[in-house]
C-alpha positions as a Markdown table, in Angstrom:
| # | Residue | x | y | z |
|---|---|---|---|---|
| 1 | Unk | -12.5 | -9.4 | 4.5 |
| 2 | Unk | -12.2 | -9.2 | 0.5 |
| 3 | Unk | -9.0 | -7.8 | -0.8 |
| 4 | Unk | -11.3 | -6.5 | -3.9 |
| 5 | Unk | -8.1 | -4.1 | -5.2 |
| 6 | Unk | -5.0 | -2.2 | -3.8 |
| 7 | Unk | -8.0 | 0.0 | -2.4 |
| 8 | Unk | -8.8 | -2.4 | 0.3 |
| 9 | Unk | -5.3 | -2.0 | 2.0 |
| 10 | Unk | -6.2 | 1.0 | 3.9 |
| 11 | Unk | -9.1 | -1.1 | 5.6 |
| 12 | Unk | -6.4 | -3.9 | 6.0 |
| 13 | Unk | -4.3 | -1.9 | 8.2 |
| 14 | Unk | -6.8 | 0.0 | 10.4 |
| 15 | Unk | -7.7 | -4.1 | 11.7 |
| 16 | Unk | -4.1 | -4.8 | 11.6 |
| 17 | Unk | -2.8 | -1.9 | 13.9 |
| 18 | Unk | -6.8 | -2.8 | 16.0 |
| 19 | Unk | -5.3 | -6.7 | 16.2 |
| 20 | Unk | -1.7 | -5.6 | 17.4 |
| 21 | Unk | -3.3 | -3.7 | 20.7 |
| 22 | Unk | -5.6 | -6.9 | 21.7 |
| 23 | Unk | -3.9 | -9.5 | 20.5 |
| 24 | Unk | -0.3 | -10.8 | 21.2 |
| 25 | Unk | 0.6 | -12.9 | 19.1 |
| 26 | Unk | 1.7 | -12.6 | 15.9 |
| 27 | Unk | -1.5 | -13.3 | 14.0 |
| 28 | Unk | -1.7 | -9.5 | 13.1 |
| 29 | Unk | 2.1 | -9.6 | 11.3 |
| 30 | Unk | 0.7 | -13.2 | 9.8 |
| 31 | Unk | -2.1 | -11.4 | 8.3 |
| 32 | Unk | 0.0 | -8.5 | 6.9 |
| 33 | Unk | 2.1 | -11.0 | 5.1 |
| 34 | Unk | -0.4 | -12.8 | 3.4 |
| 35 | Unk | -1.7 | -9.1 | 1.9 |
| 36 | Unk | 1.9 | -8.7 | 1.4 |
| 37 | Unk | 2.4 | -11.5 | -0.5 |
| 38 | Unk | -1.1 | -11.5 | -2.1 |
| 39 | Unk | -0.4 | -8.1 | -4.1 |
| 40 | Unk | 3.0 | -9.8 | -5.1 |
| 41 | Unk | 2.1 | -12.8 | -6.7 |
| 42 | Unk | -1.2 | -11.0 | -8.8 |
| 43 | Unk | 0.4 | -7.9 | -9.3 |
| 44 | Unk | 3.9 | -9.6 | -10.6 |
| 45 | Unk | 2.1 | -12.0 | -13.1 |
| 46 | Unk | 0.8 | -11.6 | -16.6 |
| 47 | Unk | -2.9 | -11.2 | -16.6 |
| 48 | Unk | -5.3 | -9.3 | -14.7 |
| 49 | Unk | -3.8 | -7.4 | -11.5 |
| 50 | Unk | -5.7 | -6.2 | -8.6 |
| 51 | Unk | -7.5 | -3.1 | -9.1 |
| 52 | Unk | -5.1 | -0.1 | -8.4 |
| 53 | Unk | -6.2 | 2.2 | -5.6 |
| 54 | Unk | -7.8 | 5.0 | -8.0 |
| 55 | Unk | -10.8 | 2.0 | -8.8 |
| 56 | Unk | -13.9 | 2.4 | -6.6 |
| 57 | Unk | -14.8 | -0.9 | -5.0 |
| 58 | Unk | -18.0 | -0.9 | -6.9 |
| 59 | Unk | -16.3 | -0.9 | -10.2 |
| 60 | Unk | -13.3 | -3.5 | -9.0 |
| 61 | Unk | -15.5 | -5.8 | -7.1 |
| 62 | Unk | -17.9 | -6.1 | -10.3 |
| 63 | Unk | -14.7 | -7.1 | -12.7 |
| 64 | Unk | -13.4 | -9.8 | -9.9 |
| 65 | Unk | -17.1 | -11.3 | -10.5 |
| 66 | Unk | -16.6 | -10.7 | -14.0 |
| 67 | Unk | -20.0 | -8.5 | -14.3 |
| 68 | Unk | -18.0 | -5.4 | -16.0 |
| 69 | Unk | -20.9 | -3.4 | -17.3 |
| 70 | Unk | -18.0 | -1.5 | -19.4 |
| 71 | Unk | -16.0 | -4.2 | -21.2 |
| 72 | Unk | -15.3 | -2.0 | -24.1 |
| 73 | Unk | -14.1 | 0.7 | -22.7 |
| 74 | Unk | -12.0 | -0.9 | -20.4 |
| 75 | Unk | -8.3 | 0.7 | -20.7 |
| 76 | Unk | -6.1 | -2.3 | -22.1 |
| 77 | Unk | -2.9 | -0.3 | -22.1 |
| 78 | Unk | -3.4 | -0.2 | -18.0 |
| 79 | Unk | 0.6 | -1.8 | -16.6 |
| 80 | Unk | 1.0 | -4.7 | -15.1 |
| 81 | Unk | 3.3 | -5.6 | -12.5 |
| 82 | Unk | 3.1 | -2.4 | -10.3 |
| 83 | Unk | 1.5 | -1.9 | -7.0 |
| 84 | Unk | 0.8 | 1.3 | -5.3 |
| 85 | Unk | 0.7 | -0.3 | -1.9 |
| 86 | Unk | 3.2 | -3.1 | -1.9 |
| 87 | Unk | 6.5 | -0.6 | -0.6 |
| 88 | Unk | 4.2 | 0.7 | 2.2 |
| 89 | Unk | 3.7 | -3.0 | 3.6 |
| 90 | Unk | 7.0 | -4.2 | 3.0 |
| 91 | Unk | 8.3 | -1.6 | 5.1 |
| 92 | Unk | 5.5 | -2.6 | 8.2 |
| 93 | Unk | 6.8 | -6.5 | 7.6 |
| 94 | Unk | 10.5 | -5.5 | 7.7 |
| 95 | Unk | 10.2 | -3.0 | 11.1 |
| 96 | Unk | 8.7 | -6.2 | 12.8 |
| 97 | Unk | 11.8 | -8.6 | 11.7 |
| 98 | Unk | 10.5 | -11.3 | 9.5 |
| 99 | Unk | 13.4 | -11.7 | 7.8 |
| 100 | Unk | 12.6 | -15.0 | 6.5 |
| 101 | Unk | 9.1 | -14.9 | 5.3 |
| 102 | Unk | 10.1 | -11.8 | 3.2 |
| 103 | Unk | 12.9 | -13.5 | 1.8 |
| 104 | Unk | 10.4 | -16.0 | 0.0 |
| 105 | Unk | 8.2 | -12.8 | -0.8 |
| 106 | Unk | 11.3 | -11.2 | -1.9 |
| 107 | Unk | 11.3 | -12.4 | -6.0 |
| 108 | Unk | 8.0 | -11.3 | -7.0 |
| 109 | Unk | 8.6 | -7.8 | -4.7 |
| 110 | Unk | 11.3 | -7.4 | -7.7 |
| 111 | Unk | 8.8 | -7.9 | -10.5 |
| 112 | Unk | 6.7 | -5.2 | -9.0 |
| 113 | Unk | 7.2 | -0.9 | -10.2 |
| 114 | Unk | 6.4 | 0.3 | -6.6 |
| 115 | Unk | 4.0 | 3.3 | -7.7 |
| 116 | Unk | 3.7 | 6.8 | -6.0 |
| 117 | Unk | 2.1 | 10.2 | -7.0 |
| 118 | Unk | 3.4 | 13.3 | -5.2 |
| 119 | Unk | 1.0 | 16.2 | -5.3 |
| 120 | Unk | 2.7 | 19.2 | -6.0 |
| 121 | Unk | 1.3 | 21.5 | -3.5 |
| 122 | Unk | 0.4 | 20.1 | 0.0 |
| 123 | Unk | -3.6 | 20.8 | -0.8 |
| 124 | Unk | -3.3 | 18.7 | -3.6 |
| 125 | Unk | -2.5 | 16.2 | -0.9 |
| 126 | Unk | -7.0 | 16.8 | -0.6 |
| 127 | Unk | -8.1 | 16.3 | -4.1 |
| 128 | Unk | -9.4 | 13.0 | -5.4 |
| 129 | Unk | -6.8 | 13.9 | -8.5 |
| 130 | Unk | -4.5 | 16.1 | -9.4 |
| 131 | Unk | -3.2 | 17.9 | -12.5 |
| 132 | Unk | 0.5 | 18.5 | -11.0 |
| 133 | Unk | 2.5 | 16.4 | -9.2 |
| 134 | Unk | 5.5 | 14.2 | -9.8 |
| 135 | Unk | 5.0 | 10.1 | -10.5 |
| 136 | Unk | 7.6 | 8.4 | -8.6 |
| 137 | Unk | 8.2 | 5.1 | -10.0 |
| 138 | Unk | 10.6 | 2.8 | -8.4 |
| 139 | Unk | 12.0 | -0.9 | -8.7 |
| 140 | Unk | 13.4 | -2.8 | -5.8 |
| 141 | Unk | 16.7 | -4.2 | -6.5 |
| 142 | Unk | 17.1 | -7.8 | -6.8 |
| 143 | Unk | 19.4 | -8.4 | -3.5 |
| 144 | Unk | 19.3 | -5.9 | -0.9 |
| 145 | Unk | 20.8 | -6.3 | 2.7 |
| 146 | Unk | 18.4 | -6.8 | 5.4 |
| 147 | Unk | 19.7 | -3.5 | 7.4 |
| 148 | Unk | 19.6 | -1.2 | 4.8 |
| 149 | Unk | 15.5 | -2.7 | 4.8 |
| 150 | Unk | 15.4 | -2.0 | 8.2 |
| 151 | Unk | 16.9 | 1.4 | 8.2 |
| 152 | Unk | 14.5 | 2.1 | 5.3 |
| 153 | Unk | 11.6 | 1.0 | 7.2 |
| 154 | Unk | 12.4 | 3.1 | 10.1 |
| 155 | Unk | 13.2 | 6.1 | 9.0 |
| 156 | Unk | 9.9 | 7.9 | 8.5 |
| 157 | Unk | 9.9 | 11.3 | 6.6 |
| 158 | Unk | 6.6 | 12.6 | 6.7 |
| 159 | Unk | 7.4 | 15.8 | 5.3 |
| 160 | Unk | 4.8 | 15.4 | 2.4 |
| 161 | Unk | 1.8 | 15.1 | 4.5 |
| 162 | Unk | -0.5 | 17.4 | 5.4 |
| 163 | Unk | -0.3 | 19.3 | 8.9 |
| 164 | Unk | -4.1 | 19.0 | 9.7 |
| 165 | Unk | -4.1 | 15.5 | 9.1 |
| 166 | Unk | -0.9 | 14.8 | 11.3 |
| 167 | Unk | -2.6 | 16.6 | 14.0 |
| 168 | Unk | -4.8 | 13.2 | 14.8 |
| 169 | Unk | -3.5 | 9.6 | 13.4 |
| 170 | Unk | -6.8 | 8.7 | 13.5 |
| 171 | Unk | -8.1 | 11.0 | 11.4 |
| 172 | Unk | -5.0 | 10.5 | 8.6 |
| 173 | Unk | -6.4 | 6.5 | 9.1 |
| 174 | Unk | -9.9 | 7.6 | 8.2 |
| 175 | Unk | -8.5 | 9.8 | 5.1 |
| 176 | Unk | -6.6 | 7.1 | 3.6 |
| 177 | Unk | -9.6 | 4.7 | 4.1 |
| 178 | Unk | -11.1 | 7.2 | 2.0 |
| 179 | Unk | -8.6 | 8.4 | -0.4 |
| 180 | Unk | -6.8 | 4.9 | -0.7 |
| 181 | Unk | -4.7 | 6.6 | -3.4 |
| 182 | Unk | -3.1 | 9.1 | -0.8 |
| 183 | Unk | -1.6 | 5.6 | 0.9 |
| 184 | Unk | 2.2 | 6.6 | 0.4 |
| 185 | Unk | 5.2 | 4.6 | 1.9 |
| 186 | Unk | 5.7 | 7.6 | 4.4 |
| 187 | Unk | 1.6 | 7.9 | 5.5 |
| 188 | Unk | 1.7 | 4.0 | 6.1 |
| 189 | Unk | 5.2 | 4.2 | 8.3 |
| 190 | Unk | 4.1 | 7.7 | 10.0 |
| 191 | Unk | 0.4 | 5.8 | 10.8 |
| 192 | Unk | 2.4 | 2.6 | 12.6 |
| 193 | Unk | 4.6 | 5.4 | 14.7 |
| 194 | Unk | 1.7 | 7.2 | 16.1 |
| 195 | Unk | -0.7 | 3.6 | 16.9 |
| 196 | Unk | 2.6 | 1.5 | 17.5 |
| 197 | Unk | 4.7 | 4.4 | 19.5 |
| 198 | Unk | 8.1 | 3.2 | 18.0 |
């Protein structure tokens, strides 16, 4: 698996929550951590970041390779040091206790905007973009206690997404898979509630 952008996440997770049914040990949280730290260390640095989850893979996988067919065009005023999908995982990494390994993760989290766009209608929630909505941007603090992470991680408020799609986890999986942008904080925790049953 090729982490080709921030739109690769969704895929991520649908083999992580697969991994933690068969597989017992903690290989699955292991894997999550690496992605975890991944988007840190790229997305924290100066220089190129990993596409954001609004890039096709097409497009993202052909700048990686450096075969850009549109290196003119290509927005240069685009920010560095955010991430769109690095809140959603440190929440999954916190809810399973590795205390430790996040705590070497933890500077670069703090160089990071953590990115979200809230649709303002619940149909919007559908559309590939949308004209109104609210950009939450938000920057972890540089200490935080470890319970106040845990409470955070736990308490899922899923109040922003759709009915229809809450009707069937699976389907919600298959949506964000699809609409990696629509991969909020609240869909990632809501999704490990329904596979996980915590």
């Amino acid at each position: 698996m090729v982490v080709w952008g921030e739109g690769a996440v969704p895929q991520f997770l649908a083999y992580y929550w697969f991994l933690k049914e068969i597989d017992g040990s903690s290989n699955s949280d292991f894997m999550l951590m690496r992605l975890l730290k991944l988007i840190a260390t790229q997305n924290s640095k100066q220089g190129p970041s990993l596409a954001d989850p609004y890039q096709n893979a097409e497009d993202a996988l052909l700048e990686v390779l450096g075969f850009s067919l549109e290196e003119e065009s290509k927005d240069l005023t685009e920010p560095s040091g955010v991430s769109y999908m690095a809140k959603g995982l440190l929440h999954l990494v916190a809810k399973r206790n590795w205390k430790q390994h996040l705590r070497g993760i933890w500077p670069d989290l703090t160089r990071l905007a953590f990115l979200e766009f809230e649709p303002a209608e619940c149909w919007q929630y559908y559309l590939w973009r949308s004209k109104y909505g609210t950009n939450v941007s938000e920057y972890p603090p540089l200490t935080k206690h470890w319970e106040d992470l845990r409470k955070e991680a736990f308490d899922c408020q899923d109040n922003n997404l759709p009915t229809i799609l809450k009707q069937d986890p699976v389907l919600m999986l298959l949506f964000i898979m699809t609409y990696p942008h629509r991969t909020t904080p609240e869909a990632v925790k809501w999704l490990d509630k329904m596979f996980r049953k915590f």
